[in-house]
C-alpha positions as CSV (number, residue, x, y, z in Angstrom):
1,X,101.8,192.6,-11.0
2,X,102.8,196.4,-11.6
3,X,104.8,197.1,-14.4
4,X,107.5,200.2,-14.2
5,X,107.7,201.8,-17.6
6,X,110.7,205.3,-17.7
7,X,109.9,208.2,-18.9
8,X,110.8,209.7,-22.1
9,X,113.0,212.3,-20.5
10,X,114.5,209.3,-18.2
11,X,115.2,207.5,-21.1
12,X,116.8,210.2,-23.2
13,X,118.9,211.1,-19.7
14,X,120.1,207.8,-19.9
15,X,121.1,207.7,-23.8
16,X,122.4,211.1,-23.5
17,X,125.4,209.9,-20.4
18,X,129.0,210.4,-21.9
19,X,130.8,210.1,-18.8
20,X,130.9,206.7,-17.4
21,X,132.6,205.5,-14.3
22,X,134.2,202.0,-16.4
23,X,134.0,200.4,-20.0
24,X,131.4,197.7,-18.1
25,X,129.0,200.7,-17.1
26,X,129.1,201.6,-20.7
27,X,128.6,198.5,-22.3
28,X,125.6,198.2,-20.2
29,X,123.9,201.4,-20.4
30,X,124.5,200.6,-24.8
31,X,122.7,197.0,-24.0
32,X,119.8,198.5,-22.1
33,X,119.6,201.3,-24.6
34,X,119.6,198.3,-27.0
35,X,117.1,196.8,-26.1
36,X,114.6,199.7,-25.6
37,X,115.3,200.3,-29.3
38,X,114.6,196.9,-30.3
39,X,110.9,196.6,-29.5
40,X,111.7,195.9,-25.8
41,X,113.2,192.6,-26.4
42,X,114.5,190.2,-24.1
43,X,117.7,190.2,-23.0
44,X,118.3,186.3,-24.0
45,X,116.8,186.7,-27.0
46,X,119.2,189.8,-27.9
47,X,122.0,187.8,-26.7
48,X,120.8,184.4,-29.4
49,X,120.3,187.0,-32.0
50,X,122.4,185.9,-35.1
51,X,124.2,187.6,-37.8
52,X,121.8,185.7,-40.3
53,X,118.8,187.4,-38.3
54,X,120.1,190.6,-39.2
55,X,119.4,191.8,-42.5
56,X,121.0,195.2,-43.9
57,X,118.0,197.6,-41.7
58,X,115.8,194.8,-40.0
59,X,116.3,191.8,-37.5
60,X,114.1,189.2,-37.6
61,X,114.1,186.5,-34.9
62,X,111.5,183.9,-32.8
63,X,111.3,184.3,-29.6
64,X,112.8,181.6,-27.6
65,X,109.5,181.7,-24.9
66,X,107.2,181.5,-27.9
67,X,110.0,178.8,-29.9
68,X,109.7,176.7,-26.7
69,X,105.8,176.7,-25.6
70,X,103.9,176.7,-28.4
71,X,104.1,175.4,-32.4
72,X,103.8,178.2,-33.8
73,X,106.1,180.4,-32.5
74,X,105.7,184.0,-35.3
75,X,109.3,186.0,-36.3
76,X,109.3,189.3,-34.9
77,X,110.5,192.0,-37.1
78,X,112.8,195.0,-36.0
79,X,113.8,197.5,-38.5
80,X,116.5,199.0,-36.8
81,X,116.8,202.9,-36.3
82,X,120.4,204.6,-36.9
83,X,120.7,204.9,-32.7
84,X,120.0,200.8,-32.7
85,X,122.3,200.1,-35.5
86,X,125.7,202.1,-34.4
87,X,124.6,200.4,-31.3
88,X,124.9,196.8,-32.8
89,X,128.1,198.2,-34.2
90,X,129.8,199.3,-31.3
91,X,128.6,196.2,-29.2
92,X,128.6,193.6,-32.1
93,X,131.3,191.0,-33.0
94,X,131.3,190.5,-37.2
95,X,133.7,187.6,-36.0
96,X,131.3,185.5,-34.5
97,X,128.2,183.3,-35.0
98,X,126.2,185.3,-32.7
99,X,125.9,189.3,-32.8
100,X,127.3,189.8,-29.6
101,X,129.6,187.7,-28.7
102,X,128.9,185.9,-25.2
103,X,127.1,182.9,-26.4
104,X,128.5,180.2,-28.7
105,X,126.9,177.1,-30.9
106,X,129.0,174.5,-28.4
107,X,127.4,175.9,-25.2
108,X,124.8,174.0,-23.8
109,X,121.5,175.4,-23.3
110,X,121.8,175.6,-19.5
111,X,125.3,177.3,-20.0
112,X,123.6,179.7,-22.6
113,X,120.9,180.4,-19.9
114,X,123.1,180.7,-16.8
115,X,125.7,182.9,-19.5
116,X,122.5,185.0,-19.9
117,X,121.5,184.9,-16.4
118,X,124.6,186.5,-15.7
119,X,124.8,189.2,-18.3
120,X,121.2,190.4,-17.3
121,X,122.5,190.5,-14.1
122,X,125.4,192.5,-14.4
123,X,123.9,194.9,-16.7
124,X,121.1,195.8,-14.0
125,X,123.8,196.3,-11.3
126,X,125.4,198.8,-13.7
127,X,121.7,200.6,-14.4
128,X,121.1,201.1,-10.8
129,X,124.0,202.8,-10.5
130,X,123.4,204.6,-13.6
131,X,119.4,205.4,-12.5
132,X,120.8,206.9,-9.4
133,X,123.5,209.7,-11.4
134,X,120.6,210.6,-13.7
135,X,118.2,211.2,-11.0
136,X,115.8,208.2,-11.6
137,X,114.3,207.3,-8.8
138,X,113.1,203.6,-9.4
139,X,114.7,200.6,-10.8
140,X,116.2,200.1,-14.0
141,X,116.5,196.8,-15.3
142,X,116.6,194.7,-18.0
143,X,112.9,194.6,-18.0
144,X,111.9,198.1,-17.6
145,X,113.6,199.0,-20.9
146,X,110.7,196.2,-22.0
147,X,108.0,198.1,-20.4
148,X,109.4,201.5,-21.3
149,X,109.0,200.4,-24.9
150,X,105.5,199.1,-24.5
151,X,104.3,202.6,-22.6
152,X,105.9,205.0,-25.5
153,X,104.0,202.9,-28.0
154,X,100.9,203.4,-25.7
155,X,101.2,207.1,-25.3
156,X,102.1,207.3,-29.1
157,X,98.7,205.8,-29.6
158,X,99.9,202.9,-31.4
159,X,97.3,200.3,-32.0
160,X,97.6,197.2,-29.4
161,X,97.4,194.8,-32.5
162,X,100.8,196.6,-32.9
163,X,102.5,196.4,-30.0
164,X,101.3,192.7,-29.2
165,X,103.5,191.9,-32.4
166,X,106.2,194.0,-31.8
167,X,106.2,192.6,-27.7
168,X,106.0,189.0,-29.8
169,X,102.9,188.2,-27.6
170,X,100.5,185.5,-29.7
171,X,97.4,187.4,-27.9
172,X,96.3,190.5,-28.1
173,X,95.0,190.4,-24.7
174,X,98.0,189.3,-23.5
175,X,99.3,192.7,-24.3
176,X,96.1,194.9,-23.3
177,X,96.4,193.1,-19.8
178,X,100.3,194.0,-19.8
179,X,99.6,197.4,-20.7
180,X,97.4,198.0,-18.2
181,X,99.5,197.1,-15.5
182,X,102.0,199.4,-16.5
C-alpha cells in the first residue's frame, strides 16, 4: 500500500493561497493545513477534539482507533505552533463543547461518524481543486497531510520512536513499515 507524502514546497504553496474561490475552499484548505500541523492527525479525531484537550500551547487527546481496539489506548501530545494555533482560532467555536463545532455530545456515534465522513469528504473535494491551482500533481486528501507529516519528520531525521508517538502508533514497527511505504 503506497503512501503519497507533499513536498515541502507543495505544502508551503498550499498554506501560502490567499485567494480562494469560496469561504468552503478556505475552511478547507485551514482544516488540511490543520491537520499537517498537528502531528498528521486524523480528521475524526480533530473533529472529537475538546476544549478540555486543549491546554494554553498543547492538545492532548486518545485516539479514537487506539480508544476503541486496545486497553491501553496512550494520549498523544501536540504543542501547538503559532500557524496551528491562529488556525484553531479562526476555525474554532469557544461556544461549544467541541473545538470545531460540527459534532455534539447528543449525536450518536454513527451520526458523529457519518458527520465526519462527510466533512473528510468535502474537505478533499475542496483540496483537489486546490492541488490542481497550485500545480500539485497528485491527490490531496485528508490523509496525505498524515503522510506529509510523517515524511518531513523522516527527512528531518527525527527518530522513529518519535514519530510512532506523535502518529499515536502503539508499535514502533508499525511506523517504520508506514514510513517505508511512503
Amino acid at each position: 500500500n503506497i503512501k503519497r507524502a507533499l513536498s515541502i514546497d507543495e505544502i508551503r504553496a498550499i498554506n501560502n493561497m490567499t485567494v480562494f474561490e469560496s469561504k468552503a475552499e478556505e475552511v478547507a484548505r485551514d482544516f488540511w493545513m490543520l491537520l499537517y500541523l498537528c502531528n498528521g492527525m486524523n480528521p475524526g479525531d480533530l473533529l472529537r477534539l475538546r476544549w478540555s484537550d486543549k491546554r494554553g500551547d498543547e492538545i492532548q487527546f486518545i485516539r479514537k482507533k487506539t480508544s476503541d481496539t486496545t486497553s491501553n489506548g496512550l494520549p498523544i501530545m501536540i504543542i501547538l505552533e503559532p500557524t496551528a494555533q491562529n488556525l484553531i482560532d479562526k476555525l474554532g467555536d469557544p461556544k461549544g463543547e467541541f473545538i470545531f463545532n460540527k459534532l455534539n455530545r447528543s449525536m450518536s456515534e454513527l451520526t458523529k461518524k457519518k458527520v465526519i465522513e462527510n466533512h473528510i469528504k468535502t474537505v478533499n473535494k475542496y483540496m483537489k481543486r486546490i492541488a490542481t491551482r497550485v500545480g500539485i500533481d497528485n491527490t490531496c486528501s485528508t490523509i496525505v497531510a498524515r503522510h506529509s507529516f510523517a515524511q518531513r519528520c523522516k527527512d528531518n531525521d527525527i527518530p522513529p520512536e518519535y514519530i510512532s508517538e506523535a502518529l499515536g502508533h502503539s508499535i514502533v514497527k508499525t511506523t517504520k513499515n508506514y514510513l517505508g511505504s511512503i
